[in-house]
C-alpha positions as a Python dict, from the first residue, in 0.01 Angstrom:
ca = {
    (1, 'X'): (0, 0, 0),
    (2, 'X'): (179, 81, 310),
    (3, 'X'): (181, 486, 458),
    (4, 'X'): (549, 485, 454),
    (5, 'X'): (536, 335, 92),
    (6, 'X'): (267, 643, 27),
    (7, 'X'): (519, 877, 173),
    (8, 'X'): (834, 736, -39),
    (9, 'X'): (659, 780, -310),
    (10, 'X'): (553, 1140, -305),
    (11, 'X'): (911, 1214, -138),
    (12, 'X'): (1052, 1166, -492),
    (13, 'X'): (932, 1498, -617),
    (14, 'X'): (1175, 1648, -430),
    (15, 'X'): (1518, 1643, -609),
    (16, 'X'): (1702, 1560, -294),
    (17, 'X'): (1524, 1212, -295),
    (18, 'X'): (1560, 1132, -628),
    (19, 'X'): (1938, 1206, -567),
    (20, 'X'): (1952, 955, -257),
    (21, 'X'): (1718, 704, -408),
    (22, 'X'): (1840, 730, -771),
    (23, 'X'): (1501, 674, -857),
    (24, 'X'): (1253, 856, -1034),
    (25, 'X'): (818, 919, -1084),
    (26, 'X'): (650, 805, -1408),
    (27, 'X'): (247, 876, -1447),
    (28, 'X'): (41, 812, -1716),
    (29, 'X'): (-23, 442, -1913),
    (30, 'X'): (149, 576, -2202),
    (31, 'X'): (468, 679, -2021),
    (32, 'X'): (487, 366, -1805),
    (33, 'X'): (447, 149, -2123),
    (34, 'X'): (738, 351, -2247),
    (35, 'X'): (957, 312, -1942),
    (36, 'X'): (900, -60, -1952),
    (37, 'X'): (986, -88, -2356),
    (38, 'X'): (1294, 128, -2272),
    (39, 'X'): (1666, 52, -2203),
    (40, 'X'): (1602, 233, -1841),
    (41, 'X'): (1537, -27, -1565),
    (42, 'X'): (1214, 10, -1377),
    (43, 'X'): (1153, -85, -1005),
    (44, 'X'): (793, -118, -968),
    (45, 'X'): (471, -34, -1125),
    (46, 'X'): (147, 47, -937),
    (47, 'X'): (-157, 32, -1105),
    (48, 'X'): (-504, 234, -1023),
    (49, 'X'): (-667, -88, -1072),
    (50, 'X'): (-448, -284, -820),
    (51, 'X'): (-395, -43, -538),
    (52, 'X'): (-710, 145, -560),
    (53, 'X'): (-833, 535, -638),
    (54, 'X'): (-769, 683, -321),
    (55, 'X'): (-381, 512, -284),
    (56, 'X'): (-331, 613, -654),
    (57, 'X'): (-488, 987, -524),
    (58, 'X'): (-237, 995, -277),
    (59, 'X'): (61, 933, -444),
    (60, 'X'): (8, 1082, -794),
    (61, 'X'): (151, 1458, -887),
    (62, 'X'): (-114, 1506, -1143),
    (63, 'X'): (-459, 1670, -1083),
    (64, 'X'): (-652, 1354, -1196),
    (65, 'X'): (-462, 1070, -1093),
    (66, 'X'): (-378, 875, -1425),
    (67, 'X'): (-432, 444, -1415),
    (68, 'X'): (-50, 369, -1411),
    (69, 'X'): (233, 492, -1238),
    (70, 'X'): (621, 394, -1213),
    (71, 'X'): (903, 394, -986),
    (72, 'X'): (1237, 417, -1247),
    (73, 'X'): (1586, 415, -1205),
    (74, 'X'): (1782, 708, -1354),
    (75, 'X'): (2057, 611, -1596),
    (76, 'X'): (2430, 555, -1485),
    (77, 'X'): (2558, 729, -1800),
    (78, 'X'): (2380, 1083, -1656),
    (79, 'X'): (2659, 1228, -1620),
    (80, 'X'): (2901, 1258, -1905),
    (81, 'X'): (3141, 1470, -2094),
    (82, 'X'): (3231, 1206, -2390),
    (83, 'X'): (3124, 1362, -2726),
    (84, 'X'): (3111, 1142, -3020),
    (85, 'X'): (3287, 1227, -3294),
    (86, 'X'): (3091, 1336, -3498),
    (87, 'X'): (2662, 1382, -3504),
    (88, 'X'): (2384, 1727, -3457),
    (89, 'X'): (2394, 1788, -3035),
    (90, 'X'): (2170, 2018, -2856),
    (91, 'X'): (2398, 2212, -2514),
    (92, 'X'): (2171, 2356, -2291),
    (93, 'X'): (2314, 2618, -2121),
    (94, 'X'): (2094, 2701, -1769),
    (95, 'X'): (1754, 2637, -1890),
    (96, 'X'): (1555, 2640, -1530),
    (97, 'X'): (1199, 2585, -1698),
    (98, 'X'): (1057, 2214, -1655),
    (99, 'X'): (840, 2280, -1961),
    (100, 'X'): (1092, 2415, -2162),
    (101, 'X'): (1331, 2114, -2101),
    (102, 'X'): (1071, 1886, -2130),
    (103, 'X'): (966, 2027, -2495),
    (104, 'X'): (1331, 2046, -2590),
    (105, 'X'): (1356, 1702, -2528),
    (106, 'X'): (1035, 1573, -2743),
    (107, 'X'): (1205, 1858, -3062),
    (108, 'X'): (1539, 1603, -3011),
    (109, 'X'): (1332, 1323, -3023),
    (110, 'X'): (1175, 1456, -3359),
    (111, 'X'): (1442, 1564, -3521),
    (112, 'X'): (1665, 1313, -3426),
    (113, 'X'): (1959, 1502, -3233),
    (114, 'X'): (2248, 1239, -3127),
    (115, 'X'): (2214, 1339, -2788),
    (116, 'X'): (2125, 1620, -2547),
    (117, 'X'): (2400, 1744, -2273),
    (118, 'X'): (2285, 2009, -2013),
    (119, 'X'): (2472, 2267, -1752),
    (120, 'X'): (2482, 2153, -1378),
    (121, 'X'): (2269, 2490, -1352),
    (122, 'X'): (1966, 2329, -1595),
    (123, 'X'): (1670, 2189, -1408),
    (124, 'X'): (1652, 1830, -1285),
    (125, 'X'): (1525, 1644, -1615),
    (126, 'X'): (1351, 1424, -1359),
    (127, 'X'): (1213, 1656, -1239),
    (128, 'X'): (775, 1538, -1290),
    (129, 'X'): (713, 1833, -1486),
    (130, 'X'): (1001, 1762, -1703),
    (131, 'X'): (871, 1385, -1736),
    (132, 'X'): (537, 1463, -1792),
    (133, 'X'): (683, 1734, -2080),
    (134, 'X'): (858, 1459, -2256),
    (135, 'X'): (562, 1314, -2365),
    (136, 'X'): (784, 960, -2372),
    (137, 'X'): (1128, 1157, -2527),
    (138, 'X'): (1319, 1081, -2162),
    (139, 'X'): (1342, 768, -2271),
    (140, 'X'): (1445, 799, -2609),
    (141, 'X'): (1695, 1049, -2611),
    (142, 'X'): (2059, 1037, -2506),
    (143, 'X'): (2068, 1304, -2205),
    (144, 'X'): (2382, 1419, -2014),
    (145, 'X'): (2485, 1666, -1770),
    (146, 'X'): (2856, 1801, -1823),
    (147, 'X'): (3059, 2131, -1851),
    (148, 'X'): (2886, 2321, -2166),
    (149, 'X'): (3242, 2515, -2222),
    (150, 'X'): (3444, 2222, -2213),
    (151, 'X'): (3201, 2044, -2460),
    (152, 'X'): (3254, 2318, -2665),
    (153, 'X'): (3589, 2285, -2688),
    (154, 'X'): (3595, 1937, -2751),
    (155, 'X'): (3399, 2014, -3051),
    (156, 'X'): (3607, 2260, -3148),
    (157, 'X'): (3915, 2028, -3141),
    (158, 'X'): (3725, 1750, -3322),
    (159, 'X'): (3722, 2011, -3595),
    (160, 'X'): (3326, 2064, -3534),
    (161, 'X'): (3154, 2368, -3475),
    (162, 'X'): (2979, 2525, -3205),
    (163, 'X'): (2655, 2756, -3288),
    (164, 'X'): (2439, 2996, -3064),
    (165, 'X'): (2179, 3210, -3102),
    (166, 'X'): (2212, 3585, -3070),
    (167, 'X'): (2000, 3892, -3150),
    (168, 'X'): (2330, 4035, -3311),
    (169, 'X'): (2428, 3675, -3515),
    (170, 'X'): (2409, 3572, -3910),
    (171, 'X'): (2042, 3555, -4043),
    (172, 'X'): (2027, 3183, -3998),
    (173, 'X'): (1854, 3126, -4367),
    (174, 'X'): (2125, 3262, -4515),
    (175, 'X'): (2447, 3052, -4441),
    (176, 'X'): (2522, 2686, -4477),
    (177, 'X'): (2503, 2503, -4138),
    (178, 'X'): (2699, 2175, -4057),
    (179, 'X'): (2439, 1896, -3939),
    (180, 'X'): (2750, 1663, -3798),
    (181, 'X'): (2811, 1456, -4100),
    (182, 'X'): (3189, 1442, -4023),
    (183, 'X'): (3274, 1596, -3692),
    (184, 'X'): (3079, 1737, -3391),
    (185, 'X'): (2793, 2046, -3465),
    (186, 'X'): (2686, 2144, -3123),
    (187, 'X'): (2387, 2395, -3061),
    (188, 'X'): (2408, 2588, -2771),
    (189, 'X'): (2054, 2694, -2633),
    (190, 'X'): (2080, 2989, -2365),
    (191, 'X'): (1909, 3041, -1970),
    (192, 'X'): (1538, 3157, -2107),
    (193, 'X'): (1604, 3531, -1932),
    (194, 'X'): (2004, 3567, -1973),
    (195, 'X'): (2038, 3363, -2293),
    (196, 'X'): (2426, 3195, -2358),
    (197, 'X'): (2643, 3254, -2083),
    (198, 'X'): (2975, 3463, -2159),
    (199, 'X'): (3222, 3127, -2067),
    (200, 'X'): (3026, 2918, -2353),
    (201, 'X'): (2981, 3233, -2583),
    (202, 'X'): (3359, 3257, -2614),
    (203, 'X'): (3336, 2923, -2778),
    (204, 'X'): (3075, 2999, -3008),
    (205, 'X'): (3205, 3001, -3351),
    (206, 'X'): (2899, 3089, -3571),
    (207, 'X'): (2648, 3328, -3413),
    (208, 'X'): (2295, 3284, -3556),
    (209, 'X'): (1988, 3463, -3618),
    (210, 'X'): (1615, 3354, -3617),
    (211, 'X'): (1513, 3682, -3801),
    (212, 'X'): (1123, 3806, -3751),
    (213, 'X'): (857, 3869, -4003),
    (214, 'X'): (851, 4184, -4117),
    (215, 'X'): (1215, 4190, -4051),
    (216, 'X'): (1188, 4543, -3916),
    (217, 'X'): (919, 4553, -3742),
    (218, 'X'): (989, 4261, -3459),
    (219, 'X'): (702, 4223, -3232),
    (220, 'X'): (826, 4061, -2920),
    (221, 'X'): (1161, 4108, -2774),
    (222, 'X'): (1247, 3726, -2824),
    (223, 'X'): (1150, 3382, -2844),
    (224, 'X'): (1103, 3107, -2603),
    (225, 'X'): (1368, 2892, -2535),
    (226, 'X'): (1193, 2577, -2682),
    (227, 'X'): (1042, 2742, -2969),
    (228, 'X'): (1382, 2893, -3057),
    (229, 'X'): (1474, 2531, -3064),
    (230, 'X'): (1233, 2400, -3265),
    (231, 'X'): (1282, 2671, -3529),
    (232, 'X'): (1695, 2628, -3508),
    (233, 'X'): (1692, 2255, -3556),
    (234, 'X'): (1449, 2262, -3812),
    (235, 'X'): (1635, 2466, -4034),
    (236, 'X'): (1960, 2241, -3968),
    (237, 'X'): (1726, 1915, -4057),
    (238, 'X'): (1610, 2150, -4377),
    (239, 'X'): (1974, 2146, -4491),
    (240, 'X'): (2084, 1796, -4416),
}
């Protein structure tokens, strides 16, 4: 392995690289196995075993530099404002955590969400952290970037329903929630410090609650972003 191949390499943790390159870093045997079983087209693979410890040192992100690592190429589709007619969506509205979009991806995976769309604003889902996070989701799950409030409305003219999380919303165990069976249901998860921004608010038609336990005696001011995912989606899969 060549300096300048070292240096590529560890170049594309830097978003600005994986922009110009359209490629992007995969570590870990499990996650490279994934990559190469997935519809995403992979460039090369470099193996511990092939290129030695101290090249695989060099260019790996991680603290202990795992036996396999891949060079991927990001999807064409990554961009996209097409929502299908009907199906359960998460819209991330300015999440900026890497672990938090990496988590939300493996709860989609789970729960098995039609696809995930995302705010210019959210963080670079190829981002390594993000990878690493996915635990294998990234290349599972249908992930787009697009305008969150014109999603909404194309929900909304599809006849589907937009919901959001609020501190002021519907307890969300106590009303009937639409998992997509005939037209859109998108979830709208909010920026981890600001929550839903006013411009995809508007759209919001049912404003939910994840009440606390005792219900008046809440202990923390909120929940993280990914946990309040988890909990939300659950209780739509509950219902289905």
């Amino acid at each position: 392995m060549t300096t300048n191949e070292i240096k590529y390499i560890k170049s594309l943790s830097q978003k600005k690289f994986r922009d110009q390159s359209g490629l992007f870093v995969v570590e870990g045997e499990k996650l490279v196995a994934e990559a190469l079983a997935s519809r995403f087209k992979v460039e090369k693979v470099y193996r511990k075993a092939d290129v030695g410890e101290a090249a695989m040192a060099r260019i790996s992100a991680l603290s202990s530099p795992s036996p396999a690592l891949a060079l991927v190429h990001r999807p064409v589709d990554l961009e996209s404002s097409a929502l299908p007619a009907r199906g359960l969506f998460l819209a991330l509205d300015g999440i900026r955590d890497p672990g938090n979009l990496g988590t939300i991806l493996r709860i989609a995976d789970w729960f098995g969400l039609d696809a995930v769309y995302a705010s210019p604003d959210t963080v670079d889902v190829f981002n390594p952290k993000v990878v690493q996070a996915t635990m294998g989701a990234i290349f599972r799950v249908r992930f787009h970037y697009t305008d969150i409030p014109a999603l909404c409305r194309q929900a909304l003219t599809a006849g589907g329903k937009v919901y959001g999380t609020f501190l002021d919303g519907d307890n969300m165990y106590g009303i009937p929630l639409d998992n997509g069976a005939s037209s859109p249901a998108v979830i709208v998860i909010g920026n981890e410090a600001n929550g839903i921004s006013a411009p995809t608010a508007a759209h919001v038609t049912d404003r939910l609650y994840i009440p606390p336990f005792p219900p008046d005696d809440p202990g923390s001011e909120s929940l993280n972003a990914a946990v309040a995912t988890a909990i939300t989606v659950a209780e739509f899969r509950r219902q289905a």
